[in-house]
C-alpha positions as CSV (number, residue, x, y, z in Angstrom):
1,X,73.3,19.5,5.8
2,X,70.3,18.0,3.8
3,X,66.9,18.2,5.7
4,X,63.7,15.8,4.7
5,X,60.9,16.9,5.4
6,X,57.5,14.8,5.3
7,X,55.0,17.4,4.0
8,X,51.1,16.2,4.7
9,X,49.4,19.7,4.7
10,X,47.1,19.7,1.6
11,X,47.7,23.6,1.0
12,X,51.7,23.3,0.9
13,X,51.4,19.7,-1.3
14,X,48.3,22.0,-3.6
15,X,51.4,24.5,-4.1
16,X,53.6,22.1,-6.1
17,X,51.0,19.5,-7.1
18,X,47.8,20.0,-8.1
19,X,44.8,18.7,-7.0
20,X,46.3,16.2,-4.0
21,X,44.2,13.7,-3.0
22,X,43.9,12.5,0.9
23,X,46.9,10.6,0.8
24,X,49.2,12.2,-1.3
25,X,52.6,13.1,0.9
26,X,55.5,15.0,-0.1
27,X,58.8,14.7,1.4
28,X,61.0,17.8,0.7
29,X,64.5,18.1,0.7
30,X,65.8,21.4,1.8
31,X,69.2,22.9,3.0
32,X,69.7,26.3,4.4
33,X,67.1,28.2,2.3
34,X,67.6,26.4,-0.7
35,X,65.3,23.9,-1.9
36,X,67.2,20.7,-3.5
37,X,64.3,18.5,-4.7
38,X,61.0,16.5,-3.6
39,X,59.5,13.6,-4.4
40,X,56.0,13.6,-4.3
41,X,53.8,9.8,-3.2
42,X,50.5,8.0,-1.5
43,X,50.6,6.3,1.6
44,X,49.3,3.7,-0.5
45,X,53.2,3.2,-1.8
46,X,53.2,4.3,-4.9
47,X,55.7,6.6,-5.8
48,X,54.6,9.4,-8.0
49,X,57.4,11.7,-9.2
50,X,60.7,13.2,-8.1
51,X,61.9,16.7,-8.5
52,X,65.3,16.3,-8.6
53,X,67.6,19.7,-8.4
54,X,70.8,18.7,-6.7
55,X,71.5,14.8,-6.7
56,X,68.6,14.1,-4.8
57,X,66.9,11.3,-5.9
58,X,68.2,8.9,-3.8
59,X,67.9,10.4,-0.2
60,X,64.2,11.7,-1.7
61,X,63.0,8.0,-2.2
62,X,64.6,6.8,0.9
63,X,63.0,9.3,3.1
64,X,59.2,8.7,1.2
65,X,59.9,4.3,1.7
66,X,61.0,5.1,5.3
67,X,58.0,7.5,6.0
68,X,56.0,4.4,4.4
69,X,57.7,2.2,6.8
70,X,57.0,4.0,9.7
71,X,53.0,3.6,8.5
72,X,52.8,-0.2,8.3
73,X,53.0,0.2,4.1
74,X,55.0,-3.4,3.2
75,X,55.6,-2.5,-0.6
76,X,56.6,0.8,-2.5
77,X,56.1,0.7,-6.1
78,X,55.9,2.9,-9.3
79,X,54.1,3.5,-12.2
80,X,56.4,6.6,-13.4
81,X,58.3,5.3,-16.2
82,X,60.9,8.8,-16.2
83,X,61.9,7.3,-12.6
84,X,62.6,3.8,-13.8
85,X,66.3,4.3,-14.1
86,X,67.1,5.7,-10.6
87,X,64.8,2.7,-8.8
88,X,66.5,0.4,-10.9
89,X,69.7,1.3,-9.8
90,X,68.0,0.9,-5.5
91,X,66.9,-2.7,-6.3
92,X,63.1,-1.8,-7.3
93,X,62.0,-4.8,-9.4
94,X,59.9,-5.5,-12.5
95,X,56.4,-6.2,-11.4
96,X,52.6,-5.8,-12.1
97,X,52.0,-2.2,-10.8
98,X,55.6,-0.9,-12.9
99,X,58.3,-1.1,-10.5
100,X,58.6,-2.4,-6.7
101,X,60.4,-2.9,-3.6
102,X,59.6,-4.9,-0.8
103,X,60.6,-2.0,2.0
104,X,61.7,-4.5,4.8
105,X,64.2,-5.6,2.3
106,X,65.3,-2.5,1.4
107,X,66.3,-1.4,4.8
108,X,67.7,-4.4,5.4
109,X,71.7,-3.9,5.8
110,X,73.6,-5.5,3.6
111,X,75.6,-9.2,4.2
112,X,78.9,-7.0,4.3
113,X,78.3,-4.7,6.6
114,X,79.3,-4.3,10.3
């Protein structure tokens, strides 16, 4: 099984990215010993980047929106043009910082289910 964690200990964030600012987070996907990918954001919203080594993206960008949730942030949104695609593809929308999502909305479940 996957496991996310929400990384915000400047020394492990300094050991994949450099120079982190205050609010940079990390979530970090990990199973057994193996790492499978993290995605590295501000609690600000903005999504940085996403280090995607097994098929992660998706549960990587969940887990950073739903940590942003959890802390009152109302919009996630991206600047990162190489992560376009993938948000596309989660409902992120064309706006005036890149790419956005309302979060509420993207928790929200969908009309279909039960």
């Amino acid at each position: 099984m996957i496991k996310v964690v929400i990384f915000d200990n400047k020394q492990v964030i300094a050991s994949i990215h450099p120079d982190p600012e205050e609010d940079v987070r990390v979530a970090w996907a990990q199973e057994g010993p193996d790492c499978k990918g993290w995605c590295v954001f501000k609690e600000t919203g903005e999504l940085l980047y996403v280090v995607d080594k097994d098929g992660v993206f998706e549960l990587l960008i969940r887990a950073a929106l739903n940590h942003l949730d959890l802390n009152g942030v109302g919009t996630g949104f991206c600047k990162n043009g190489t992560m376009f695609p993938g948000l596309y593809l989660l409902g992120f929308k064309d706006g005036e910082n890149g790419l956005s999502v309302n979060i509420k909305e993207f928790f929200k479940p969908c009309g279909g289910c039960n």
